[in-house]
Backbone as numpy.savetxt, mean C-alpha at the origin, in Angstrom:
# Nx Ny Nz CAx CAy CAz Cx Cy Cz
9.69 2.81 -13.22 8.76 3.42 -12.25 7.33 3.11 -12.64
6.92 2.52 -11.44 4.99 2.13 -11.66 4.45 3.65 -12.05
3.39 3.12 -12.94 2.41 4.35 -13.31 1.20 4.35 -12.56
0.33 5.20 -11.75 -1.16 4.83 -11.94 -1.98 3.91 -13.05
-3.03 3.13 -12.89 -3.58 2.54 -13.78 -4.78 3.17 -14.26
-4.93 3.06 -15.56 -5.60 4.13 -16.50 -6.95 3.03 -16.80
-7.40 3.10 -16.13 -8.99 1.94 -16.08 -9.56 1.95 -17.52
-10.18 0.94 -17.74 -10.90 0.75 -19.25 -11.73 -0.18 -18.65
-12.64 -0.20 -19.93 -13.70 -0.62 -20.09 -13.86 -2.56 -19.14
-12.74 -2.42 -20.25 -12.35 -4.11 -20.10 -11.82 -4.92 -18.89
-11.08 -3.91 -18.48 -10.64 -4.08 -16.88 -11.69 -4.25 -15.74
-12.76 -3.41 -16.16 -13.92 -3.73 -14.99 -14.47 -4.81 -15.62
-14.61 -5.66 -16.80 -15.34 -6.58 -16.90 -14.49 -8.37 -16.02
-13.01 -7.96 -16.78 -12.22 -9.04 -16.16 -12.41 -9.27 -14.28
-12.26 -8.24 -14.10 -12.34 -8.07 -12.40 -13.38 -8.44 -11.75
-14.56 -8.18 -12.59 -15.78 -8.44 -12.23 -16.40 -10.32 -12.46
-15.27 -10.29 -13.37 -15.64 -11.60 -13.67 -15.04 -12.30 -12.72
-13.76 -12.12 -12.77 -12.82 -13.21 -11.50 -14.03 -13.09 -10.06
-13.94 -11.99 -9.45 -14.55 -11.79 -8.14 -15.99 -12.64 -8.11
-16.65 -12.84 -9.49 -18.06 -13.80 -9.29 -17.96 -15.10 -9.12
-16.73 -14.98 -9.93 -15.97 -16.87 -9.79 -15.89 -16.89 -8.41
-14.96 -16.43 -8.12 -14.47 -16.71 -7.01 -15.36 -16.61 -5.30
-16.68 -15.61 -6.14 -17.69 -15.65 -4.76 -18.63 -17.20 -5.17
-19.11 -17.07 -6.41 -19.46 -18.54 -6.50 -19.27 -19.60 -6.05
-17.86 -19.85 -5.98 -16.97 -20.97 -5.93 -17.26 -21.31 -4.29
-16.80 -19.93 -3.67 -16.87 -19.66 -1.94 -18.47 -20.47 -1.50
-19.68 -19.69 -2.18 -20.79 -19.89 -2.33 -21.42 -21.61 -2.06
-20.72 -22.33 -3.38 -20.77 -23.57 -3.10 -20.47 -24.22 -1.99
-19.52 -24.16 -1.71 -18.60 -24.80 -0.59 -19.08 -24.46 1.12
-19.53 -23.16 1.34 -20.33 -23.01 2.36 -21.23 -24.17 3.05
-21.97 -24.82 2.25 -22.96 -25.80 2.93 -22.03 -26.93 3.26
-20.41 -27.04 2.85 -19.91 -28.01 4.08 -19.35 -27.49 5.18
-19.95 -28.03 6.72 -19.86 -27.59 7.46 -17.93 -27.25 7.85
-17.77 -28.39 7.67 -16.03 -28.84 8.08 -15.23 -27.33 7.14
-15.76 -27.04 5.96 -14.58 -25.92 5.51 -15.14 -24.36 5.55
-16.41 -24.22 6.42 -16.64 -22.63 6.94 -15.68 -22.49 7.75
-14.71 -22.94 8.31 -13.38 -22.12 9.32 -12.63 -21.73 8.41
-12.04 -22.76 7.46 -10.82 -22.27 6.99 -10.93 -21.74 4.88
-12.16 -21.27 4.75 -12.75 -20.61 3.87 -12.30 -19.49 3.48
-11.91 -18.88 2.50 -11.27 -17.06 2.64 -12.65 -16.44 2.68
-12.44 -15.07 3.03 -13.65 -14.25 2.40 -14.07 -13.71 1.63
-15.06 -13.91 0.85 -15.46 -13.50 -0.25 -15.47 -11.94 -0.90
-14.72 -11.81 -1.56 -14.52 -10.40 -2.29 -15.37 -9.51 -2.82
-15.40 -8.33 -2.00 -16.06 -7.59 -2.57 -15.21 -6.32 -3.88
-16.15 -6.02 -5.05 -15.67 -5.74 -5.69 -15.37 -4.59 -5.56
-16.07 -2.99 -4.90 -15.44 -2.10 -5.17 -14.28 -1.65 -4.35
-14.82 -2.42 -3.18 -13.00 -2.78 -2.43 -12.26 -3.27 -2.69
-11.91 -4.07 -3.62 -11.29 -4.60 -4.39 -10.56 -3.64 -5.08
-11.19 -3.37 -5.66 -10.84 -2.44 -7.01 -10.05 -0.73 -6.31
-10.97 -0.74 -4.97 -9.95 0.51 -4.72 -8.42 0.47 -4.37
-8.13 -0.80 -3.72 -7.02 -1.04 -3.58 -5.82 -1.65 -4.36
-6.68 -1.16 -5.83 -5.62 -1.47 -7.00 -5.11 0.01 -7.47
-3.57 -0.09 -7.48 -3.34 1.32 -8.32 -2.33 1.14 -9.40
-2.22 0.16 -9.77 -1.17 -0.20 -11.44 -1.61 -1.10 -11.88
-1.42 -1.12 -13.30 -1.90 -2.74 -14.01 -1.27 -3.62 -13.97
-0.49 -3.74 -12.92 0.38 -5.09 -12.23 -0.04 -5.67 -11.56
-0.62 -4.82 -10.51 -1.60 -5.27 -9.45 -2.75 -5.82 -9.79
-3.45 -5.22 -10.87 -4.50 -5.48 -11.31 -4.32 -6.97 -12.04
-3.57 -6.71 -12.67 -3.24 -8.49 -13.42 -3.05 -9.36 -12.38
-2.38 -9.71 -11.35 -1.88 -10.28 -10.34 -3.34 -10.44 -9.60
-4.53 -9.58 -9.50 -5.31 -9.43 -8.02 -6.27 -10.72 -9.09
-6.52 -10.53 -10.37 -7.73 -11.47 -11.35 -6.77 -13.04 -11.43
-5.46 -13.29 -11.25 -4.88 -14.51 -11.61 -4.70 -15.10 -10.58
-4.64 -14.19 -9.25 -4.95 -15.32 -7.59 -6.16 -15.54 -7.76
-7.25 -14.91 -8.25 -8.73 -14.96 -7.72 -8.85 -16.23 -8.97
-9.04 -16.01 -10.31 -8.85 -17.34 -11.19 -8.38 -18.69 -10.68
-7.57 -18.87 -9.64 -6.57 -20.14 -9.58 -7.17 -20.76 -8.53
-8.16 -19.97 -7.55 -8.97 -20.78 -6.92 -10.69 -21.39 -7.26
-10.37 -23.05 -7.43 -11.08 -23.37 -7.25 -12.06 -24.82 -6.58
-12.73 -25.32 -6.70 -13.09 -26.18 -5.42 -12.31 -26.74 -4.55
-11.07 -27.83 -5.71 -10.36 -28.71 -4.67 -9.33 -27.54 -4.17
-8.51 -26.64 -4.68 -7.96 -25.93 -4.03 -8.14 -25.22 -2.57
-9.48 -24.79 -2.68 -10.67 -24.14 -1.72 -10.94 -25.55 -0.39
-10.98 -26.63 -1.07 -11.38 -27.45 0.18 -10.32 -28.26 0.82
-9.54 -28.32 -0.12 -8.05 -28.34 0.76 -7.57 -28.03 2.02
-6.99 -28.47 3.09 -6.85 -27.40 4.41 -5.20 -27.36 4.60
-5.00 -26.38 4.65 -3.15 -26.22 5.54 -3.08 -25.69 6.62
-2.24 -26.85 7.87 -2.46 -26.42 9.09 -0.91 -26.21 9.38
-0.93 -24.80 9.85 0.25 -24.48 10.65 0.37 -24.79 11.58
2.15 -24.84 12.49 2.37 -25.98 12.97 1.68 -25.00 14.57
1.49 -24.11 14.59 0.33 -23.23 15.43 -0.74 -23.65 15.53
-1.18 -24.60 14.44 -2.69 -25.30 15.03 -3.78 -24.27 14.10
-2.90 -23.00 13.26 -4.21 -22.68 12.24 -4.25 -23.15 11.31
-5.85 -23.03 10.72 -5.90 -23.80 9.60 -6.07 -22.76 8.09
-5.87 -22.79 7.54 -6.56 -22.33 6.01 -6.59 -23.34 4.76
-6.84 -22.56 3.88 -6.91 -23.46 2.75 -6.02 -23.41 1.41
-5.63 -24.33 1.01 -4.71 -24.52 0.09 -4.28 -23.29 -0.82
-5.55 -23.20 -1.21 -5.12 -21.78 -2.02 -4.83 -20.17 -1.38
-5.46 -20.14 -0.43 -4.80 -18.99 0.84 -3.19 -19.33 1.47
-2.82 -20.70 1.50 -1.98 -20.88 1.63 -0.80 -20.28 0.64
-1.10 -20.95 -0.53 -0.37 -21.00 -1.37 -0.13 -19.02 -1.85
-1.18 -18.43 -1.70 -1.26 -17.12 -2.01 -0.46 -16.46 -0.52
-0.52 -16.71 0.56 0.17 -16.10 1.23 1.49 -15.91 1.03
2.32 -17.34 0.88 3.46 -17.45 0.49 4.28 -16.63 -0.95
2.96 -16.46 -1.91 3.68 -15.67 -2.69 3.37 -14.27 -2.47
2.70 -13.79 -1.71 2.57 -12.34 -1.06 4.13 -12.20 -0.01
4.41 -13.35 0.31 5.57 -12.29 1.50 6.46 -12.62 0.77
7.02 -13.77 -0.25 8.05 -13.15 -0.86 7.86 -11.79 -1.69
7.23 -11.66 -2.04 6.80 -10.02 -2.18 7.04 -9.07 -1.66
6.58 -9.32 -0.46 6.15 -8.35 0.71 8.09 -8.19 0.75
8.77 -9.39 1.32 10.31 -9.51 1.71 11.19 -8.78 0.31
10.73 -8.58 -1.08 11.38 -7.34 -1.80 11.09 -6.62 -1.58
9.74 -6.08 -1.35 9.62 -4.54 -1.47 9.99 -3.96 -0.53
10.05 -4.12 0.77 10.63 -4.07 2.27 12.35 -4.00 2.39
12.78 -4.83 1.29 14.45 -4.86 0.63 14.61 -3.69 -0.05
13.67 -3.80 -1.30 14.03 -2.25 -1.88 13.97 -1.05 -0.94
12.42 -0.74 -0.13 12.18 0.51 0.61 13.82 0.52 2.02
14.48 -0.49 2.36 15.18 -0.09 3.42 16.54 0.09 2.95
16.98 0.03 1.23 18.16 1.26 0.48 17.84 2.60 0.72
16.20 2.95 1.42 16.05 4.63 0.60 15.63 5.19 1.93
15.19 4.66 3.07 14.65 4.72 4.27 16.02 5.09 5.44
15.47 5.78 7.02 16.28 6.28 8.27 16.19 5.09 8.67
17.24 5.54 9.79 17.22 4.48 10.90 15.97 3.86 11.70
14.94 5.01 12.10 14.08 5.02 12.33 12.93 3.73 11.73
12.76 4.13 10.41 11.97 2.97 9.90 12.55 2.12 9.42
14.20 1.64 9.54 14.90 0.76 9.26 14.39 -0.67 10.12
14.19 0.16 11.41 14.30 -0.90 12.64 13.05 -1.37 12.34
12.13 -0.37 11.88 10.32 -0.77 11.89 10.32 -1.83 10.70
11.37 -2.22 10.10 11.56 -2.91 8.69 11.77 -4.30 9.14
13.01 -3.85 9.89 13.51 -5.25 10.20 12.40 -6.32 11.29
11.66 -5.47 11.94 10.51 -6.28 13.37 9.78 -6.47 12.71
9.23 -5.60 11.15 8.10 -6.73 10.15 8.22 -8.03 9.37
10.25 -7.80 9.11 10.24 -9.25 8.55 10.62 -10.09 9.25
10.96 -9.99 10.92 10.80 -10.89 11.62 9.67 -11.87 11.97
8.47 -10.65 11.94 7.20 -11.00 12.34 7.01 -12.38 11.21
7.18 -11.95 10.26 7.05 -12.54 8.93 6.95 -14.21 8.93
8.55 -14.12 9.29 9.40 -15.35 9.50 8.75 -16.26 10.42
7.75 -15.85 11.64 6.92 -16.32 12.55 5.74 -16.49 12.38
5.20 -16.93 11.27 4.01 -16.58 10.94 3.46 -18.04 11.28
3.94 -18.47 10.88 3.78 -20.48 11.32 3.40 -20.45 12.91
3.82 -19.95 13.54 3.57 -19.74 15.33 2.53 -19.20 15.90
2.17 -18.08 14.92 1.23 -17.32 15.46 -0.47 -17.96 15.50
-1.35 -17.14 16.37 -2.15 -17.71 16.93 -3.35 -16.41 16.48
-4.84 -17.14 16.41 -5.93 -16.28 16.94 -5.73 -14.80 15.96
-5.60 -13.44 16.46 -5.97 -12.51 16.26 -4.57 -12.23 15.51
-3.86 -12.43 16.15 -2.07 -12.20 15.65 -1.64 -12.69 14.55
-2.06 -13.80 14.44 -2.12 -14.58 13.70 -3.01 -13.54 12.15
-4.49 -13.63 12.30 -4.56 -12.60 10.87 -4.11 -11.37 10.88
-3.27 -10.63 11.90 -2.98 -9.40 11.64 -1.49 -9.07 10.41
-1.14 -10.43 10.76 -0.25 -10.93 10.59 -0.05 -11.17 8.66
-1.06 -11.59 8.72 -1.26 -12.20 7.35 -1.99 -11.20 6.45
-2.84 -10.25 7.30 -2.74 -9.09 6.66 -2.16 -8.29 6.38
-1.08 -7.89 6.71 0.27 -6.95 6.41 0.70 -7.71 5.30
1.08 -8.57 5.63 1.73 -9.85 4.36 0.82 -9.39 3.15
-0.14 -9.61 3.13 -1.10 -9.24 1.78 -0.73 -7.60 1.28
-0.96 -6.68 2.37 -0.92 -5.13 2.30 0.66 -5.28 1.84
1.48 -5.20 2.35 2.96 -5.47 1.98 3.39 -5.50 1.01
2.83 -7.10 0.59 2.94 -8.11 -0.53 2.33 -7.71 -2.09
1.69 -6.38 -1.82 1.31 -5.79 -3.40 2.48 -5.72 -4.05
1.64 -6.15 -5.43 2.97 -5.92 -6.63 2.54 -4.11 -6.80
1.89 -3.52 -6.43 2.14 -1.62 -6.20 2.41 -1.27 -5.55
3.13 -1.96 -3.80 3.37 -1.28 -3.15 3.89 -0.22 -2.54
5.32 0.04 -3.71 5.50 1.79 -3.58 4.84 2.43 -4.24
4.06 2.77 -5.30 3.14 3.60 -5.58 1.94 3.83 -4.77
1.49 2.64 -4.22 0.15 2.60 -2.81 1.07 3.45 -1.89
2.35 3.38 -1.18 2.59 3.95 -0.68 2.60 5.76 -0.81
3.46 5.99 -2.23 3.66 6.99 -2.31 2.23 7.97 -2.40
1.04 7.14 -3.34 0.49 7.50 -3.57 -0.59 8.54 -2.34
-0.24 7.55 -0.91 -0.87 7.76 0.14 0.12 8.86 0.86
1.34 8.93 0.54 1.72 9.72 1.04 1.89 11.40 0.19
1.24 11.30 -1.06 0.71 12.40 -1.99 -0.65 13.36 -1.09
-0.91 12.39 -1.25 -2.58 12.57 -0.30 -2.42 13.11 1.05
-1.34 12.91 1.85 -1.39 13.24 3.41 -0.77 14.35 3.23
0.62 14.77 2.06 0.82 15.68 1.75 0.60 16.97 2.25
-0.98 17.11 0.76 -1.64 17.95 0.67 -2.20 18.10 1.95
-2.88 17.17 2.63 -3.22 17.59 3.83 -2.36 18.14 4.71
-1.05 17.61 5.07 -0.28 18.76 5.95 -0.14 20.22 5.16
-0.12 20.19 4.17 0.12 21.15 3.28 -0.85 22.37 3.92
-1.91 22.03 4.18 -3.06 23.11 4.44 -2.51 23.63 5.64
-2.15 23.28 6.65 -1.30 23.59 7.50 -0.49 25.00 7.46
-0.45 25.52 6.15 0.23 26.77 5.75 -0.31 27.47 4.79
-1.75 27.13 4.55 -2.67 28.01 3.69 -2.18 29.28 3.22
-1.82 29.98 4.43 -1.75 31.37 4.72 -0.26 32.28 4.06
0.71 31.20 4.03 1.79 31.55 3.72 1.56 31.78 1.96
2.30 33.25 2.10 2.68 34.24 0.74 2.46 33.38 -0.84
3.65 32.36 -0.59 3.57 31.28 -1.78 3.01 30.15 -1.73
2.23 29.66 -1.03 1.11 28.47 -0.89 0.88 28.23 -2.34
0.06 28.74 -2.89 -0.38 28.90 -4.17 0.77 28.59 -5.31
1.96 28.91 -5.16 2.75 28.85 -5.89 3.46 27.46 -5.68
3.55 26.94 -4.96 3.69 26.13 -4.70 2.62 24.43 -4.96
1.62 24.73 -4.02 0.81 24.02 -4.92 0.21 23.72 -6.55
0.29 24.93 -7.21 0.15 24.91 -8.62 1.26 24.24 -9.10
2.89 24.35 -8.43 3.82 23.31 -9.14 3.41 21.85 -8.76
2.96 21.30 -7.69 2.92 20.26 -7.06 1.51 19.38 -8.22
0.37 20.30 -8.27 -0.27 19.88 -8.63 -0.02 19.34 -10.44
0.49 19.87 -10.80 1.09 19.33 -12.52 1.80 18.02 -12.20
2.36 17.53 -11.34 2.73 16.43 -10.87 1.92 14.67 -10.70
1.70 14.17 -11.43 0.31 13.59 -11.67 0.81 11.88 -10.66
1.71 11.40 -11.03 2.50 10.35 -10.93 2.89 10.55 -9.08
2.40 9.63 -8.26 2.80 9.89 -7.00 4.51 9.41 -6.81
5.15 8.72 -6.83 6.63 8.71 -7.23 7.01 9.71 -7.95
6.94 10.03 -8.55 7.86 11.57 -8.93 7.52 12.55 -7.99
6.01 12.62 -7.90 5.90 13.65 -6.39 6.32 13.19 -5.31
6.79 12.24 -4.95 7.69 12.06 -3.99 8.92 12.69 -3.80
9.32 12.00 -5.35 10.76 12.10 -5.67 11.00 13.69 -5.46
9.61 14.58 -6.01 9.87 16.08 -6.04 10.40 16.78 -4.88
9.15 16.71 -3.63 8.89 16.85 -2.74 10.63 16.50 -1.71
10.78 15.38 -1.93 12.16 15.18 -1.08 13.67 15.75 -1.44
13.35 16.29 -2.64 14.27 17.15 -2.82 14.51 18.41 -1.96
13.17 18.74 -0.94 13.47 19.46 0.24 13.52 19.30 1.65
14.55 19.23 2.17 14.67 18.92 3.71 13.91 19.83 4.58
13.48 20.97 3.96 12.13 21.55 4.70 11.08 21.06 4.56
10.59 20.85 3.15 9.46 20.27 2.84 9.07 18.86 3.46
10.15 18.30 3.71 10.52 17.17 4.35 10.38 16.90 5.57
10.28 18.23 6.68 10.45 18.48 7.87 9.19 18.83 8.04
8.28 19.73 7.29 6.96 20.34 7.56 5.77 18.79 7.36
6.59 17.71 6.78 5.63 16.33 6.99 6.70 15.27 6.91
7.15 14.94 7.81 8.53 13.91 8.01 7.90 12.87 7.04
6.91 11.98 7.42 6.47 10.68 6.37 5.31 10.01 7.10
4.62 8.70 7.00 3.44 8.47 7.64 4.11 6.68 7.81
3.72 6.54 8.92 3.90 5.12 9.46 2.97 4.33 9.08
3.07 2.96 9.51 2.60 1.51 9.16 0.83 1.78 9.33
0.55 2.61 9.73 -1.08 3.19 10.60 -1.15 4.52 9.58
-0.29 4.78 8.38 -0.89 6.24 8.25 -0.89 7.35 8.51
-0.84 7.10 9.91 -1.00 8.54 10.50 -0.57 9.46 9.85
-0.18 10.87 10.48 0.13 12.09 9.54 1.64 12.63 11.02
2.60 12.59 10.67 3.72 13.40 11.51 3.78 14.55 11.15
3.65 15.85 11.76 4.06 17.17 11.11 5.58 17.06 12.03
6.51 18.05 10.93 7.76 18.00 11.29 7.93 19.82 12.46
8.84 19.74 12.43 9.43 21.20 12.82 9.17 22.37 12.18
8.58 22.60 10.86 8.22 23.77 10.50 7.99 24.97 11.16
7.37 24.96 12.03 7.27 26.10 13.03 6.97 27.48 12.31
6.16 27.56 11.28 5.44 28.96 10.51 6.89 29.72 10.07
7.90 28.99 9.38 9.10 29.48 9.23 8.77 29.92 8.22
8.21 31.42 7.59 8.11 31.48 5.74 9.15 31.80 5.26
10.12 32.72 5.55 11.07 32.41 4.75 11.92 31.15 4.61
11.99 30.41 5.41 12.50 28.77 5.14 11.90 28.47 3.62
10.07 28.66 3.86 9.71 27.89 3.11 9.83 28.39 1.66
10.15 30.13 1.58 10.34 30.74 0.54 11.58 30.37 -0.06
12.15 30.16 0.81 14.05 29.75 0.31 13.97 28.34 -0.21
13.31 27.64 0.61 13.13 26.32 -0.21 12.49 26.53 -1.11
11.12 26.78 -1.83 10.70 26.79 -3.06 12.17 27.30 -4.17
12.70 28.51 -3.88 13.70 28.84 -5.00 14.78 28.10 -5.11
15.37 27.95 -3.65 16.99 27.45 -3.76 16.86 25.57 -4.07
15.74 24.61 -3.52 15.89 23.40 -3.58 14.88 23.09 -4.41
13.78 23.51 -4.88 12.94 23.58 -6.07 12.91 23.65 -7.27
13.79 24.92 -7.33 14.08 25.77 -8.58 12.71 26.11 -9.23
11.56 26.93 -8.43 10.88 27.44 -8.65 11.02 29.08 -8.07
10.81 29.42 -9.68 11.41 31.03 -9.85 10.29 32.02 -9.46
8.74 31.78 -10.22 8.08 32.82 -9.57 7.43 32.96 -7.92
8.80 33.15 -7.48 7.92 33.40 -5.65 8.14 34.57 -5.47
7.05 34.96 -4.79 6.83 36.57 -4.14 7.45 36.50 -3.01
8.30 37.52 -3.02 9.08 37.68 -1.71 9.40 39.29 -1.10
């Protein structure tokens, strides 16, 4: 199980270093006219950096950014769609969706029917990527990247820690709120708070899960407190609830 990544000193220097290379590199190459189309975009660092959450990712995000440089960069690969990019976007896409095509393998052992199907129309999309055109075309290749993290269930879970708490407020008011959250919160690791959390089919129901967009689903809860009291004791095994 991925951990959060525990930042150091050294980590912001490596990161910082790749991302200058690699805007440099971009930098140069600008004044030929012929490779401003199929150019990547230049990285910014604290966006960068927010969308790292293990030191897997983090190793992986400094050794794509390292591996490009000029001739790679001025290179062009044209899909048989008529887009163009460049060698090393190329080459990095391809190892993002085999990526993207495990983690999408692992998540649809543990996943409904529901987002089974939403599984299977992304790695179709996938498979079409050579075809696609214009706007579709990078939406396309952005999922592949988003996907294609070596953290992607922890980015996930982690985001779904976070929406959590926000449905969570949703029941401020209820008796054991407090008791509840104080267990949740000792929970540091978003995979285990997952793992916690789904141990209740209420808890489960009061925020079903968040789709490809995020969003937030509230389930059926319906201000049920004793549901939610019975769940804290009976599927929790948290003993001090006031009842």
């Amino acid at each position: 199980m991925d951990s959060l990544i525990r930042w150091k000193k050294g980590d912001y220097i490596k990161l910082g270093q790749a991302v200058a290379k690699f805007n440099n590199t971009i930098n140069q190459l600008e004044a030929n006219e012929n490779l401003v189309e199929t150019l990547p975009d230049k990285r910014n660092y604290q966006k960068l950096k927010s969308q790292i959450n293990s030191r897997k990712e983090l190793n992986r995000v400094i050794k794509a950014l390292r591996r490009a440089d000029i001739e790679n960069l001025s290179d062009i690969h044209v899909y048989e769609s008529g887009e163009e990019v460049s060698k090393w976007e190329f080459q990095e896409i391809n190892k993002a969706r085999r990526r993207a095509i495990k983690n999408l393998s692992r998540e649809r052992e543990t996943m409904g029917d529901e987002r089974l199907n939403e599984i299977q129309a992304i790695e179709k999309s996938f498979s079409n990527v050579s075809n696609r055109t214009g706007s579709d075309f990078k939406r396309i290749i952005d999922r592949i990247f988003k996907i294609g993290k070596s953290d992607y269930k922890i980015t996930r879970d982690k985001q779904f820690q976070e929406n959590f708490y926000k449905a969570l407020e949703g029941i401020s008011n209820f008796q054991n709120y407090e008791v509840l959250k104080n267990q949740l919160d000792k929970i540091k690791n978003p995979s285990k708070f997952y793992e916690y959390v789904k141990r209740s089919p209420v808890l489960m129901d009061l925020f079903l899960w968040y789709k490809e967009s995020d969003s937030l689903f509230y389930g059926g809860f319906d201000d049920n407190e004793d549901a939610f009291d019975s769940t804290l004791m009976f599927h929790l095994g948290i003993n001090d609830v006031n009842v």
